[in-house]
N, CA, C and O of each residue as an XYZ file, in Angstrom:
404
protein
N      -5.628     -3.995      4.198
C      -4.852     -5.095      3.695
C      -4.091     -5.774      4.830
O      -3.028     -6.378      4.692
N      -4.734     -5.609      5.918
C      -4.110     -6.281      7.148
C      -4.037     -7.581      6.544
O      -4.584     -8.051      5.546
N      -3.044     -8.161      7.578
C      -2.659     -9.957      7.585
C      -2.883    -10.482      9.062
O      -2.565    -10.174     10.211
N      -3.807    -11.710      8.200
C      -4.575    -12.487      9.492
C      -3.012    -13.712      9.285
O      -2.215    -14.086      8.425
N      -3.454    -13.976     11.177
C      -2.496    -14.630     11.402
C      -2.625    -16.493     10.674
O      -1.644    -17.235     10.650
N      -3.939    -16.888     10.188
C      -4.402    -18.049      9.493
C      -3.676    -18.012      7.997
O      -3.114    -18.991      7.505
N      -3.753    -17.116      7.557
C      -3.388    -16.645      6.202
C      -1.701    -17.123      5.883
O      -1.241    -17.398      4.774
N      -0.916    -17.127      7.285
C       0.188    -17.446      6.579
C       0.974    -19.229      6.998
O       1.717    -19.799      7.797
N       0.245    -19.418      5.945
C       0.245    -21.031      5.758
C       1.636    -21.302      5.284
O       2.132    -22.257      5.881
N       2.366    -20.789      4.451
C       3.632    -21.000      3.968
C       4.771    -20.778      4.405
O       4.666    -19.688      4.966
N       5.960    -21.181      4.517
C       6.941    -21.176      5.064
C       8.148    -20.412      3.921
O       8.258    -20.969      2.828
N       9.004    -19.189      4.185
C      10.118    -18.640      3.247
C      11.401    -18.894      3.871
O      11.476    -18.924      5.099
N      12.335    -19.064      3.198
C      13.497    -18.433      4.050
C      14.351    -17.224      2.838
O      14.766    -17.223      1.679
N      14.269    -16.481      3.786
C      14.979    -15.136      3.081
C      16.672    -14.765      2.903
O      17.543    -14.516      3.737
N      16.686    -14.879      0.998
C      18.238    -15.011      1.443
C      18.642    -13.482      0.384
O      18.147    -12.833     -0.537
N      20.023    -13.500      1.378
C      20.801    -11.928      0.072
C      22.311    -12.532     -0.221
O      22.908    -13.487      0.275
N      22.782    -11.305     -1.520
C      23.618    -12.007     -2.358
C      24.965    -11.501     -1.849
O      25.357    -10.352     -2.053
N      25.437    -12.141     -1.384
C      27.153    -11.874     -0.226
C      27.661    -12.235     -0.947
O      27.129    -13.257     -1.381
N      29.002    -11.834     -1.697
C      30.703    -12.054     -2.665
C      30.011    -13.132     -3.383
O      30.500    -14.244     -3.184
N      28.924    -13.079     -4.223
C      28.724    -13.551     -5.338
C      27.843    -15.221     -4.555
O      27.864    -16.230     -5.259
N      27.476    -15.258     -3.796
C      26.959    -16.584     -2.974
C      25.547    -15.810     -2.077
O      25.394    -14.682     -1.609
N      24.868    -16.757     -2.116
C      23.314    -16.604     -1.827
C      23.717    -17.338     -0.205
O      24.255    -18.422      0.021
N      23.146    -16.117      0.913
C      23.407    -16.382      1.767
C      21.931    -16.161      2.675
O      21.208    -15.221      2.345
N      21.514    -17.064      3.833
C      20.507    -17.086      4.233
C      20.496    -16.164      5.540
O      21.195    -16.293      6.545
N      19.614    -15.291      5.293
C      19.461    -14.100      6.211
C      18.205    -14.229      7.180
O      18.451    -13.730      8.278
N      16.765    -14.830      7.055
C      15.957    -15.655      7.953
C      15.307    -16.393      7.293
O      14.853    -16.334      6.150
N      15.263    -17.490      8.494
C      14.567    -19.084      8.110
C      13.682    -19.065      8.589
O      13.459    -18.274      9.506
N      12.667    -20.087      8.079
C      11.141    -20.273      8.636
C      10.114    -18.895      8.906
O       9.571    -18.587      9.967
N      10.053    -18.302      7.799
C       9.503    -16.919      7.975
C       7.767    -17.354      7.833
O       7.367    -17.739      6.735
N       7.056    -17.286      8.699
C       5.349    -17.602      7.965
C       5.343    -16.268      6.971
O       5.775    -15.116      6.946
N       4.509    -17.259      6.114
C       4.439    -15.782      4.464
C       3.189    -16.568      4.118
O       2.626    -17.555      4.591
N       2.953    -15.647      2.994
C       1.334    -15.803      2.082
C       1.556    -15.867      0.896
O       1.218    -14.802      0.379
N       1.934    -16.532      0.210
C       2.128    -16.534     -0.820
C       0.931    -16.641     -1.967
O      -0.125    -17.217     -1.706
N       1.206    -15.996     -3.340
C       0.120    -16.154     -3.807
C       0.222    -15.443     -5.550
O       0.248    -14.223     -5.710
N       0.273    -16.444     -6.757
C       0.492    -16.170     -7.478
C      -0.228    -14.981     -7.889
O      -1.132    -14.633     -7.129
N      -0.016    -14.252     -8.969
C      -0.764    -12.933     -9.875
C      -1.144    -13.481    -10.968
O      -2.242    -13.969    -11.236
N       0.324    -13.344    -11.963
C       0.053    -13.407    -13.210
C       1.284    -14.526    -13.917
O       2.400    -14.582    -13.401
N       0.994    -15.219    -14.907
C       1.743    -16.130    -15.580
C       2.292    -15.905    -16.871
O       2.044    -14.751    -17.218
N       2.605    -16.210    -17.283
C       2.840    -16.114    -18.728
C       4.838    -17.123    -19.784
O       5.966    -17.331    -19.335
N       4.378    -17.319    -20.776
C       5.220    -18.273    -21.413
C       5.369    -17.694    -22.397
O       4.513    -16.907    -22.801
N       6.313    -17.890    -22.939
C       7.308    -17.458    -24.452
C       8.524    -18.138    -24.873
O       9.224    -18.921    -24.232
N       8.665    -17.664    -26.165
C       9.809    -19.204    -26.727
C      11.088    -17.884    -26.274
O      10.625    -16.757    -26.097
N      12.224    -18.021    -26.151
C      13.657    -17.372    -26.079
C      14.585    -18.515    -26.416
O      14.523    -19.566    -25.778
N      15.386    -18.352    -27.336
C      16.406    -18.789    -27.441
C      16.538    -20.372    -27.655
O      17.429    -21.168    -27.358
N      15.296    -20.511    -28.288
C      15.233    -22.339    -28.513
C      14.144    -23.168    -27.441
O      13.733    -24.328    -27.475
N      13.882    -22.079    -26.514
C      13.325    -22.654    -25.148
C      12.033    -22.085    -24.584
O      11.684    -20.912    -24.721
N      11.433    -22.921    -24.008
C      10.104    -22.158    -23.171
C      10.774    -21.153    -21.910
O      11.682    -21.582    -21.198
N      10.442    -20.352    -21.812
C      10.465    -19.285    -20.664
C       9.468    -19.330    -20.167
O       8.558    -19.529    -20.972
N       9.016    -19.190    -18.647
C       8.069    -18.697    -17.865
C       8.419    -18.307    -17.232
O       9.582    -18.509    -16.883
N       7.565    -17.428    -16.633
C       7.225    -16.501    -15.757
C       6.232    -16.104    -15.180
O       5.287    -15.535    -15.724
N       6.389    -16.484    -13.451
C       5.252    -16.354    -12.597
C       5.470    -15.232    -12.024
O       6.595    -15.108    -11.541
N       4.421    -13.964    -11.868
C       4.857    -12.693    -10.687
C       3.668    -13.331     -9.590
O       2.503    -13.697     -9.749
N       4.853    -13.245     -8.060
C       3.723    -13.471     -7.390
C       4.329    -12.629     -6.147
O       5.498    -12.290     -5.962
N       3.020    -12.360     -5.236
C       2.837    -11.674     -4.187
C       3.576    -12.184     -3.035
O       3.775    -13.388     -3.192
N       4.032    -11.771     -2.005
C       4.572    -13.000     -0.625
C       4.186    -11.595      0.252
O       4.578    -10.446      0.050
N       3.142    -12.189      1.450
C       2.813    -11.292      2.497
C       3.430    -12.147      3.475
O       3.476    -13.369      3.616
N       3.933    -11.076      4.171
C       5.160    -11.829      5.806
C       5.040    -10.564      6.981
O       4.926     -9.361      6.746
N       5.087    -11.065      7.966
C       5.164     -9.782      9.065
C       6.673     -9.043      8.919
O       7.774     -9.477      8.579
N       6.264     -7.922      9.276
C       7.495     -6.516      9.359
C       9.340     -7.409      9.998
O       9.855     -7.672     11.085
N       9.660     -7.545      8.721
C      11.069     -8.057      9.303
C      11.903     -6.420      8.670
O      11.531     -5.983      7.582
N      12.924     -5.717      9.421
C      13.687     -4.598      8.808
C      14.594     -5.270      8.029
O      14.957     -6.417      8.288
N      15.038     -4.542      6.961
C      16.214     -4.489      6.221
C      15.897     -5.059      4.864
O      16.681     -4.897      3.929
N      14.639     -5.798      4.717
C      14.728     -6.351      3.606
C      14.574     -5.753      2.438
O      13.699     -4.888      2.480
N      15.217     -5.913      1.154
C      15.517     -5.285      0.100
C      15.173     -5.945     -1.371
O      14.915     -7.130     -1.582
N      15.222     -5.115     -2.120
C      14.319     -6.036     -3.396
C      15.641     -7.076     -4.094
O      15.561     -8.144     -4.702
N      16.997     -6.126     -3.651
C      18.027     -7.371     -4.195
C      18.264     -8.663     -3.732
O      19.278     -9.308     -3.999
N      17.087     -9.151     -2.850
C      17.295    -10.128     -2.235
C      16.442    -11.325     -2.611
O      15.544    -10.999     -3.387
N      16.452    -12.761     -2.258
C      15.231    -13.525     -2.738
C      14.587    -14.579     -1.593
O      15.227    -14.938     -0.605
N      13.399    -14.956     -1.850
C      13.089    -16.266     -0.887
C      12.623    -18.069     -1.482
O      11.975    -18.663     -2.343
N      13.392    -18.259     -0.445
C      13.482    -19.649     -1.291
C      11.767    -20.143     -0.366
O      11.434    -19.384      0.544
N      10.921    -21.250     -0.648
C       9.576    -21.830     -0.236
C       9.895    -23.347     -0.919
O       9.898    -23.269     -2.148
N      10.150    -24.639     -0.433
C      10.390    -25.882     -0.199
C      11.160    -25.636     -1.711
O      12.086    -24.825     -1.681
N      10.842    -26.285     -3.058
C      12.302    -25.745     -4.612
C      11.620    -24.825     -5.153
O      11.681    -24.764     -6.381
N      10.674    -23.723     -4.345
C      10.467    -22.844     -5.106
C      11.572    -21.598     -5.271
O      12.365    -21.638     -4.331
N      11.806    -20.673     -6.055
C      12.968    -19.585     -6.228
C      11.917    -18.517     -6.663
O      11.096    -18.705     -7.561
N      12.074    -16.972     -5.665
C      11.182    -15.890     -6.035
C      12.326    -14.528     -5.934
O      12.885    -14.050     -4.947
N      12.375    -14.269     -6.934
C      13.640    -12.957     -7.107
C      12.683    -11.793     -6.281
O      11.485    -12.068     -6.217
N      12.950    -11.036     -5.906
C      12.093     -9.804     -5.394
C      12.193     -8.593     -6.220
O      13.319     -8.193     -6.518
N      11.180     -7.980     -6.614
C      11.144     -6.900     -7.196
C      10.385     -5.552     -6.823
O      10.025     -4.600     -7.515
N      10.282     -5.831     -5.489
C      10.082     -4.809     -4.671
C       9.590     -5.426     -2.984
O       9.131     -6.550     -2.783
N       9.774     -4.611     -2.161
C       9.426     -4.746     -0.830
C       8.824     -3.576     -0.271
O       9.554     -2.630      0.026
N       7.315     -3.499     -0.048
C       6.780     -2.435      0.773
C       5.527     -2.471      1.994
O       4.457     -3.041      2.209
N       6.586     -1.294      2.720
C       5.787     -1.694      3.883
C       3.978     -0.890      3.556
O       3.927      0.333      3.421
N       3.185     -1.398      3.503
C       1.496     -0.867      2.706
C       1.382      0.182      3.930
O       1.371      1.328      3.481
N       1.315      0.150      5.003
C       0.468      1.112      5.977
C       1.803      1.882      6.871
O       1.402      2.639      7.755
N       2.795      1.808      6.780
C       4.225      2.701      7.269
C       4.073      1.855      8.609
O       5.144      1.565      9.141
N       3.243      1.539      9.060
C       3.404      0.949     10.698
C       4.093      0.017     11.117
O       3.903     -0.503     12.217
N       5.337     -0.465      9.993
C       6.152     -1.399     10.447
C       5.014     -3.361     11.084
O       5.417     -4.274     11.806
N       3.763     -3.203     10.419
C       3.374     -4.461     10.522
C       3.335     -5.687     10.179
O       3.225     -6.777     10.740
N       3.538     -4.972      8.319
C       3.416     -6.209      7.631
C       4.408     -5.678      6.080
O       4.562     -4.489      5.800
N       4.969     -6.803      5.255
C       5.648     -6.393      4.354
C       5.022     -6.958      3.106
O       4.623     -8.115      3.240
N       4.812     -6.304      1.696
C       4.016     -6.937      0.919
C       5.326     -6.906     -0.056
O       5.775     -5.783     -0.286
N       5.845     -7.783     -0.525
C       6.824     -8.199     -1.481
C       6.308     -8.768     -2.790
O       5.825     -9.897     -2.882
N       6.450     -7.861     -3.860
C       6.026     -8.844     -5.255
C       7.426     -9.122     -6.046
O       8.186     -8.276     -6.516
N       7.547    -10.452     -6.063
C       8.344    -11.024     -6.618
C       8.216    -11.920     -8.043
O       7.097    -11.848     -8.549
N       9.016    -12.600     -8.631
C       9.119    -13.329     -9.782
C       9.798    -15.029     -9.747
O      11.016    -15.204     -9.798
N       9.060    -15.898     -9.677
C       9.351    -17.249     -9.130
C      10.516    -17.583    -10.791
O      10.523    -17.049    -11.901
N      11.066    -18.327    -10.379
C      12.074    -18.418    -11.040
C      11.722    -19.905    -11.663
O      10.830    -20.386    -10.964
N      12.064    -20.728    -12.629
C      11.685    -21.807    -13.089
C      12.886    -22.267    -13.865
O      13.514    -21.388    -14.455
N      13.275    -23.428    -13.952
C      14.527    -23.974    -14.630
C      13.803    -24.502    -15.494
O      12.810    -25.113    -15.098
N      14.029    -24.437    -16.656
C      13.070    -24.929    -17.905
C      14.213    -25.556    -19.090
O      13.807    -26.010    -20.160
């Protein structure tokens, strides 16, 4: 599941949640982004969606699933961060794009 260096066409910036404010921790990260799965439902009077999608980025330390990345008005909560092969190369993050509906 290596990552070719062509593959990361997309741009993140990675932010975490400091005294209640979303604070940007790195900019211009190349990533891979790449939806999974979709899905819609009524809640509360309203459409809900929900996209889970993948973001492949090279080995940055520290990053944590409480954190999120913003991609031009896209919003992706993280719901996990792992490194696939321990070698500190590459980080495979599956996250949940966020949608104002």
């Amino acid at each position: 599941m290596a990552i070719n260096a062509g593959q990361l066409r997309d741009e993140i910036t990675i932010q975490e949640l400091v005294s209640g404010a979303w604070r940007n921790l790195h900019a211009d990260v190349p990533a891979y982004i790449r939806p999974l799965t979709g899905r819609e439902r009524w809640q509360a009077d309203m459409v809900s969606s929900e996209v889970d999608t993948r973001i492949q980025i090279r080995y940055l330390p520290g990053l944590k699933a409480s954190m999120r990345a913003l991609s031009g008005d896209q919003v992706f909560l993280f719901k996990s961060v792992i490194d696939p092969t321990r070698l500190r190369h590459e980080l495979v993050i599956d996250a949940q794009e966020v949608f104002n509906t």
